[in-house]
Every structure is written in structure tokens, then in C-alpha cells.
N, C-alpha and C positions, 0 to 999 in steps of 0.2 A: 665448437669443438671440432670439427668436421676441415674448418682452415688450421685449428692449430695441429691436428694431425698429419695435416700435408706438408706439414713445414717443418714439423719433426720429422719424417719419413722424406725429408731433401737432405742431401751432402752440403747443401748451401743453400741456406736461407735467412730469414731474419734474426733469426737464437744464435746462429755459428756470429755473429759477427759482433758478439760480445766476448767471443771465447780469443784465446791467443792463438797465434799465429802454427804456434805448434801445434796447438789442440784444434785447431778448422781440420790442419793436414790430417789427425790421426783421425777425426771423425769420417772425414769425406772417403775415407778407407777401410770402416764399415762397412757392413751389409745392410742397407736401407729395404724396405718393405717397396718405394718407388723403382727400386735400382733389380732388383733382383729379375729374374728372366723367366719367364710364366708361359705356359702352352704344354698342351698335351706331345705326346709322341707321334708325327709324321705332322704338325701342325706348326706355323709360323713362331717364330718363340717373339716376346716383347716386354717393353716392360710400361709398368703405369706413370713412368715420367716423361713419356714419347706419345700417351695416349690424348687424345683430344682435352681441349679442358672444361668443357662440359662435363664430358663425359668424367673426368677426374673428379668434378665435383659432387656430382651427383652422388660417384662413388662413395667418395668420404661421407657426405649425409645418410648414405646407406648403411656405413661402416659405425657411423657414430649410431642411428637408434640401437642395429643389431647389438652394440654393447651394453645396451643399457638393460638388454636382456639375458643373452648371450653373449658369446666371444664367436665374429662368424670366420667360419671357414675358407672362405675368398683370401685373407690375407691376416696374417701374425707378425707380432714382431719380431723384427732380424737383429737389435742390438739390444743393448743396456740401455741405454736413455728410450728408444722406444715402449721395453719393457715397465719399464719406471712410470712412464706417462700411462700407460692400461691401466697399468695399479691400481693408480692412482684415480683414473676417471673411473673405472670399475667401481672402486670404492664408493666414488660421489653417487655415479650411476645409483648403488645397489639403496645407498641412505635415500637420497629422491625417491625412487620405485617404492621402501617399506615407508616413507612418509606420505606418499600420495594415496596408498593403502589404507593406510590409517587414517587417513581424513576421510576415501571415501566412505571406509568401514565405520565410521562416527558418524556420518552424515547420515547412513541409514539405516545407523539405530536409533538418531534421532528421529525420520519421520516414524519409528516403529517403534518408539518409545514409550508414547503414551497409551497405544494401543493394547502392548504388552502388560502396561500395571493396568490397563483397565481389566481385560483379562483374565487377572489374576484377581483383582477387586470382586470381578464376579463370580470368579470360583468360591470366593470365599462367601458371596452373598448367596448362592445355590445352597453349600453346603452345609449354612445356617438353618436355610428355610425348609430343607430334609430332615435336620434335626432339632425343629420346633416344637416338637409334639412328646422327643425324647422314641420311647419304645413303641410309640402306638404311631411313630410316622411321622411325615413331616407335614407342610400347609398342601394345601389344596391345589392344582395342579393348576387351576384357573388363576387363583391367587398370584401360584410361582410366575405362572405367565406376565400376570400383570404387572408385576414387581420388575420383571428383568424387561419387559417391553419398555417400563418408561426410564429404567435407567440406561437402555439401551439409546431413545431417543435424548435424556439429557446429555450421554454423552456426544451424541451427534450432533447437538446445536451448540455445543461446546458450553453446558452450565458447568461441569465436574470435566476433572484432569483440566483444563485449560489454564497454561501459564500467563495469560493475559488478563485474565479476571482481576490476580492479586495487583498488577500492575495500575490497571484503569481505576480498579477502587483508590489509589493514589492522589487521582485528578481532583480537580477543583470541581464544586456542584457546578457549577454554569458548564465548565467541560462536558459531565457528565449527562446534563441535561441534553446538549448541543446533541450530543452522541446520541442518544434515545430519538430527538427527534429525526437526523436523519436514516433513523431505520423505521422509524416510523410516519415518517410522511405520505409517502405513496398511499398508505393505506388508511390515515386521516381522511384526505383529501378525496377519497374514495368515500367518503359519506356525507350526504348532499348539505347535513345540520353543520358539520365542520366546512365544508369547502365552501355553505353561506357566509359564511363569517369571514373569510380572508384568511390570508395565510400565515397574517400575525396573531389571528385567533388559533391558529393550527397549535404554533410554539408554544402559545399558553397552555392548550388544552394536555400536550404531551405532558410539560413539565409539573402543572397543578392534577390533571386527571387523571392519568392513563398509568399506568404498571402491566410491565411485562410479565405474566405467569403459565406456568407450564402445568398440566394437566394432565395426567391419566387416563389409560383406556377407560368408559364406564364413569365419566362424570357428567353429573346434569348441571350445564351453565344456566339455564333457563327451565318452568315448570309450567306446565297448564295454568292458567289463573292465581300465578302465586306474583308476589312483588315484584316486579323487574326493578334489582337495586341498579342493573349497571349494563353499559354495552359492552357487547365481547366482539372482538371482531380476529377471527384466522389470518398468523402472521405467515409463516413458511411452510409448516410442515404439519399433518393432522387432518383430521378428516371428523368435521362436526355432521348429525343427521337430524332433521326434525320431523319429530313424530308425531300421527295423524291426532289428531283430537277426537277425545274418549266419542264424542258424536259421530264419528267418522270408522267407524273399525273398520273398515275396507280400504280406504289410504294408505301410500305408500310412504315412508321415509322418504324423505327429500335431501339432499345432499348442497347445507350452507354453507356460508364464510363470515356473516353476520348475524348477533344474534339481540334482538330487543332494542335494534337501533332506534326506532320509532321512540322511546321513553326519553330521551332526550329532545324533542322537541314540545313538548310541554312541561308545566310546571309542577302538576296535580302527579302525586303518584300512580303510577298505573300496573296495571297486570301484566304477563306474559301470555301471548296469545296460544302459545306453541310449548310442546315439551321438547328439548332439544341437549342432546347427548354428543358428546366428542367419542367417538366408535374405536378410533387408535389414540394415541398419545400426541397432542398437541401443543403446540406454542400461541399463545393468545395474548391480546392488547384487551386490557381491560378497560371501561370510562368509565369511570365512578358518577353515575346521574345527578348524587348530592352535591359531589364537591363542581360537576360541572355548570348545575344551576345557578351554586353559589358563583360562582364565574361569570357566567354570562350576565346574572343580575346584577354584581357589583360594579359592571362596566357598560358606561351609557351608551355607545357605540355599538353595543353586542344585544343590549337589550331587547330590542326591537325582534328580535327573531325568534324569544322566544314565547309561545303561546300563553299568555295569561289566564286568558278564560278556559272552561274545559270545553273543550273541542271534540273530546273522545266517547264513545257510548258510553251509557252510564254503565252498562256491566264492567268494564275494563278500571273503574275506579271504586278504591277499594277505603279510603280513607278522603273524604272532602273536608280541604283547608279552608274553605266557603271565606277564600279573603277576597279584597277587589285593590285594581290596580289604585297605590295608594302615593305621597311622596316618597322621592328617594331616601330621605333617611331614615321614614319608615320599613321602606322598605325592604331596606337592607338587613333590621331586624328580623324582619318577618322569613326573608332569606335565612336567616340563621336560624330561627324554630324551626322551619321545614326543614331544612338539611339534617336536623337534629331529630327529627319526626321520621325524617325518610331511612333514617343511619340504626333509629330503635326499630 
């Protein structure tokens, strides 16, 4: 814009020499914006088609943004066709500016989109939970707490409002699997029972074992001397504590990220050594001990790793399958009543 305006604002340029012979002479006989005679009073007079052309250029790049805001005051048009040409760039100018508007203004209702219905999702879950009770009030403060703490955290790990959830559920299971596993690798391989196995023991255990579950301020993953059905291990966000054993009342809380790992390497089911509580709202990788048993036994490669005999105090064992390492096809059964033993 910036050269065709200089070339408008010439008596001759590249436009005139489309025009007739008569019509060059009557234009060049206008008052051009180049042509006209500029300076203050007691000051050199000039005009901007004698000015440097740098400097001319510059000009017009100056002249064109100011319009796309403005009309600036350094220079207006002197004719009809110069006039005709603002109009008209005006015009384009003024649609550019309200459409670039509008894009930005979409873009950042978009990041503040879902922030907003959530927002509103929870006003309305607030003002359920005031009036649960009707006349005599609403739940309990600790309640209310806890209720909005974890929908606070589901929204934040993106389970609720997330426009991708609906999409991924789409995929093919092996996609899906693929996906689970590489968010949950690192923190596989972070437990000495999996990372014994190799890393194509990892893929299995993700896909047959492990589920992603999200928890609540105030839940016990684990109990003093009760069944450890399954490991839990802290994905991102959450804050598990384990608490001292009733022998111990002068112990502190200890602050984990795994919890009953240990029941995975033997076969026998076992206890939890420890009572152990998620404090805020967490995200957790669950391994289900049965279905990972039945894994590692049904695969001869894997089997070797895991403890057959019991190896554990006897306090820690709660039910003995008093069986002995037997053939594989027996075996295999025998896998299946435990899983089926450890599952009731």
C-alpha cells in the first residue's frame, strides 16, 4: 500500500499511462499530496517528490499503518482519485482491524472458556450442597470442602470440561493402551518388581494391570494389617502420608509416593504393613496384585521373579495357599483360584 500510494500522489507514474493523452495532461494538473509545497512560516518550503527516497519511503510505510488506524495529519488528499484510493483502503483497513479483533477476542475466550463453565458448574455444586439439608442447612463445611477440593483437582488434571477426553475415547485399544503407557512409564520402571522384568514386561503390566484412578482428600489406599489387594503408586499431583502403627503412637506421618509395592513380589497374599492416607486429592496408578500374578505366572520368561515360596513373616500372611511349585499347566490353574481367592 505504501508504493501504491506514491504512485497515486505522482502526476506520472505507472496508473497515468493507462489513461489518454488528454486525461495524463488533466491529471498532472492537479493537486498531488507529493506536489503540494509544505514548511512552516519563515522555514524553507518543499515538497515530498524532491525529498530523499528513503526518506519518501519510509514516509509512505508511516502513512499507510497511521491509516489503518487513523487518518494522520502530515498529509491528506489533494485530488479525486487520491480521495477515492483512502476510501477505499480505509475501508479494507477498518474490516482487517474489526476482524483481527475478532479473532483475538475468540482466541481468548477460548483459553477462558472452560474455565468459565467450570465456574459456573461449581456454583451450582456449592449451591446444591447449602441446600442439602433444605431448612436446617446445608452439608458440612469439611464435606463442602472436600467435594470442591477434588473437583477442583479433577479439573486440573483435565478428567471433567476437557475437549480431548471425547476425542481419545475414539482410538483404537492398542492406541489407547500405547497412551497410558507412555504416561506411565517413568513411574513403572521406578519399581525395582517392574523394572526386573524388562521393559516389555512394563507394556504388559500397564495394559493388563494398572488403571489410572483419582482419589479424594481422606481416602485410605492401604490399612494396618488388612489385605494389600494392589500397589498404588503417586502420578503428578497429591500428597499420600503414612501413618505410624498403633505400636508406635509417638511416630510421625511420613510423606510417600508408593504404597504396598512390596505385595507384588510374592505370590502368597500378604498384609499392609502401614496405614496410609492421600491428605489432598490425588492422581494414582493402581496394580492390581491378582491380575499382575496372573501375568507374571502365565509367562515363562517373567516367572522366575516371582517368589514362590513364602518368604514373608508369618504375621504378614493372612490366608496360606500351602501349594508348591507345581507343572505349568497346573499351574496355570492354580493361578486362576488364587487370583480368584485374592479378588474375594
Amino acid at each position: 500500500n505504501a508504493c501504491i500510494w506514491w504512485m497515486v500522489g505522482k502526476p506520472e507514474s505507472l496508473f497515468t499511462q493507462f489513461l489518454s493523452d488528454e486525461a495524463q495532461l488533466k491529471f498532472a494538473q492537479m493537486p498531488h499530496w507529493t506536489t503540494v509545497l509544505r514548511g512552516g512560516t519563515g522555514e524553507a518550503r518543499w515538497r515530498w517528490l524532491d525529498r530523499d527516497r528513503t526518506e519518501q519511503y519510509i514516509f509512505c510505510f508511516y502513512w499507510t499503518l497511521g491509516v489503518m488506524r487513523t487518518m494522520p495529519a502530515e498529509v491528506t488528499p489533494e485530488n479525486q482519485p487520491e480521495r477515492v484510493y483512502v476510501m477505499v483502503f480505509m475501508f479494507f483497513a477498518f474490516s482487517a482491524f474489526a476482524i483481527c479483533v475478532a479473532l483475538i477476542t475468540q482466541t481468548f475466550f477460548k483459553f477462558s472458556e472452560r474455565k468459565r463453565v467450570f465456574d459456573d458448574d461449581m456454583a451450582q455444586v456449592r449451591m446444591y450442597m447449602r441446600s442439602l439439608k433444605g431448612d436446617e442447612g446445608g452439608a458440612s463445611e469439611k464435606l463442602q470442602a472436600a467435594v470442591k477440593s477434588y473437583l477442583r483437582h479433577l479439573y486440573d488434571m483435565r478428567k471433567i470440561h476437557a475437549k480431548e477426553s471425547s476425542m481419545i475415547s475414539h482410538l483404537p485399544k492398542h492406541l489407547q493402551s500405547q497412551l497410558q503407557f507412555e504416561r506411565l512409564e517413568q513411574r513403572l520402571s521406578g519399581l525395582a518388581v517392574v523394572r526386573d522384568l524388562g521393559k516389555k514386561a512394563a507394556l504388559h503390566v500397564s495394559e493388563f494391570c494398572c488403571e489410572i484412578r483419582d482419589v479424594p482428600q481422606g481416602t485410605y489406599l492401604a490399612r494396618y494389617k488388612r489385605h494389600a489387594e494392589a500397589c498404588w503408586v503417586l502420578l503428578s499431583k497429591g500428597r499420600l502420608h503414612r501413618l505410624p502403627p498403633p505400636h508406635d503412637p509417638d511416630g510421625q506421618p511420613v510423606e510417600v509416593e508408593t504404597v504396598d509395592h512390596d505385595c507384588l513380589r510374592v505370590w502368597r497374599t500378604t498384609c499392609s504393613r502401614y496405614t496410609v492416607v492421600a491428605t489432598m486429592p490425588a492422581e494414582l496408578m493402581r496394580i492390581d496384585k491378582a491380575k499382575f500374578v496372573q501375568l507374571v505366572s502365565t509367562h515363562d520368561e517373567y516367572k522366575s521373579y516371582l517368589e514362590w515360596d513364602d518368604h514373608t513373616d508369618a504375621e504378614d500372611i493372612d490366608v496360606d495357599f500351602n501349594f508348591e511349585r507345581t507343572p505349568r499347566h497346573n499351574a496355570q490353574m492354580d493361578s486362576m483360584a488364587a487370583t480368584a481367592a485374592i479378588l474375594a
